[in-house]
Every structure is written in C-alpha cells, then in structure tokens.
N, C-alpha and C positions, 0 to 999 in steps of 0.2 A: 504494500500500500504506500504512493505517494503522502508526503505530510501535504497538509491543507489547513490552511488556518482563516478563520471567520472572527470577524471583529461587529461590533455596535456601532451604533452612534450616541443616541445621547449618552451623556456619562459617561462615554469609553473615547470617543472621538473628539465630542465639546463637550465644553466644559458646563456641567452643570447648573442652574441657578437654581434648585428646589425639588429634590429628591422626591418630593411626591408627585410632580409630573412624568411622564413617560418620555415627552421629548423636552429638547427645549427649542424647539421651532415653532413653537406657539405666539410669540410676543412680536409686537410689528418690527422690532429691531433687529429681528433672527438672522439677518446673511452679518449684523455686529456680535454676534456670538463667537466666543474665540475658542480657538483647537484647542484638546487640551495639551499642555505643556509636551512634547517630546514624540508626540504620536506618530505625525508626520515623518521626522524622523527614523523611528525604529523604523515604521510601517518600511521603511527604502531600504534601513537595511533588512530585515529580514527578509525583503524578498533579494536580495546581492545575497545573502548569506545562508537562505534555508528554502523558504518558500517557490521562491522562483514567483512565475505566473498563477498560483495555485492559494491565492489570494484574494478574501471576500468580503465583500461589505453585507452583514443581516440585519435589517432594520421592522421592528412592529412600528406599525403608524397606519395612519390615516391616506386616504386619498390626498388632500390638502396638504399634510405634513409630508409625504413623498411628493410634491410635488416641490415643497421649501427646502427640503434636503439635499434632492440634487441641483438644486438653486443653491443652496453653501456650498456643497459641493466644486461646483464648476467655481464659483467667486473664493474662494481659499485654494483654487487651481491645485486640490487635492487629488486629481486623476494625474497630473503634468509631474506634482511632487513626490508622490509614490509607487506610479507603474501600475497601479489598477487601475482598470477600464471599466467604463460603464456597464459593460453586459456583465461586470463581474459584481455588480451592485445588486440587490435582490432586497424585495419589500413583503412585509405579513401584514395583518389584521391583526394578530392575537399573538401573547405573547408564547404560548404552545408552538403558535405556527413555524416557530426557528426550526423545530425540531422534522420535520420533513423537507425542509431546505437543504437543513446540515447533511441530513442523512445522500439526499440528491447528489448532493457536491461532491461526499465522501469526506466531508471534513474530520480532520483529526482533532486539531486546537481549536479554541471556541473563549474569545474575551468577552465579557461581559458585564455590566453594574448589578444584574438583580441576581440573585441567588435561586429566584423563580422560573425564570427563563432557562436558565443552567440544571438546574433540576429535571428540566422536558428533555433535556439534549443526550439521551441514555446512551447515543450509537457516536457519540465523541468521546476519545479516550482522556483527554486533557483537556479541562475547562479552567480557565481561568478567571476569579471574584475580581472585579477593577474597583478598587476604592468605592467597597460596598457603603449603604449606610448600616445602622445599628439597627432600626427597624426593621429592616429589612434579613438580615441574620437573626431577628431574633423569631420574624417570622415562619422560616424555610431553613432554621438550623439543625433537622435532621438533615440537611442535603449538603453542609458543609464539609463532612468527611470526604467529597466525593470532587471536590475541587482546590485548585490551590488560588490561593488568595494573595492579591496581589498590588501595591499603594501606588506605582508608577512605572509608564511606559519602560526606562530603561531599566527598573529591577523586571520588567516581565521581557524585554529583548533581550538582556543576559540568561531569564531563564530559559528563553528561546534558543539562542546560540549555542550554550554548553554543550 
C-alpha cells in the first residue's frame, strides 16, 4: 500500500476563531482568515519527502462553505504552494462522510481537529488529533487510544518524516 495522507481544513489548515463552529468560513471576512502557522509549509515538504502526489484535502461543509473554501483556497495560492491540485480537494455533508472518502483514496494518514471525525475513519491506520479542544476529548475520549495527538504542523511533519 502506497502512504496517502488526508488533511482538514478548519482547525487543521486555518486557523481557528471558535471551536464550536465546524468551519471558519462562515464570517464575511473569510478569504482574511489566516493559514495556520507552518501548514503550508510541511504540506511541501511532505509531499518532497513522503507523500509525493498522494495528497488530500477532506473537508465537511456546506454547499456555501465549499464554495468559500476553494475561494481561500485559490486566494492563499495554496494549490501553487503545496502541489495539491484541485481534483485532489474533496467535500462531505457530514462529518461521518470523511470516512468513505478516506476509504476511496486509500488513505493511510488522516489530520484532523475533532476527535469525532477521526473516530468514523476505522480503515486509516494513522490519524492524527491537531490541537484538539478539551471538549471535544472529553466528548469522544474512548476514541483517543486510537490516534496520536498532535499541537503543530512541524511536530506532526517530523512525525511524518521519521
């Protein structure tokens, strides 16, 4: 099996303003939402160092909100900075629905904010918690044994690389 690694967006790509929303492309100043810290980054090298083209964006959201996401998207000239391409971009309804995506792609690695989502993903060997909140582990912490947990991009592209 090739590695394959699947990443988020809210909370894993941008930066956060309010953990109990699902995205943060909701506010009218959404393409001023910034990356978070270092993403960008890994995301380049990982695919120079592991990945290759075998690199995905899974996002739950809305019609609407897919439609502001690849609008930050293209405006952070996040395809030009990482090497992933749009067909490699992939949208759900529900936050279950990663889990037949991942499965589709063959993903191995799988980053994530909610502990809930990561929970559906049974047929990824390695999931990754991104700078969970507390309520949120304390929600779905039978499901933490089962992922490694993780505060920033380059402690998780170190973990990636090794």
């Amino acid at each position: 099996m090739t590695d394959a690694l699947g990443v988020d967006v809210g909370g894993v790509l941008i930066v956060p303003t309010d953990r109990s929303e699902d995205t943060e492309l909701f506010h009218a100043r959404y393409l001023e939402r910034p990356e978070m810290p270092g993403a960008i980054d890994a995301l380049a090298r990982l695919a120079r160092e592991r990945f290759g083209p075998r690199m995905f964006v899974v996002s739950k959201c809305g019609e609407a909100t897919e439609a502001r996401t690849r609008e930050w998207l293209f405006q952070h000239r996040f395809f030009d900075r990482t090497g992933i391409t749009l067909d490699q971009v992939h949208f759900c309804r529900t936050r279950e629905g990663k889990a037949p995506i991942a499965e589709r792609l063959g993903l191995t690695h799988f980053v994530d904010d909610r502990l809930e989502v990561l929970s559906h993903l049974t047929t990824v060997p390695h999931r990754y918690l991104f700078q969970p909140s507390e309520a949120e582990i304390a929600r779905f912490r039978t499901f933490l044994p089962a992922v490694h947990r993780v505060e920033s991009w380059s402690e998780l592209a170190e973990a990636l690389t090794r």
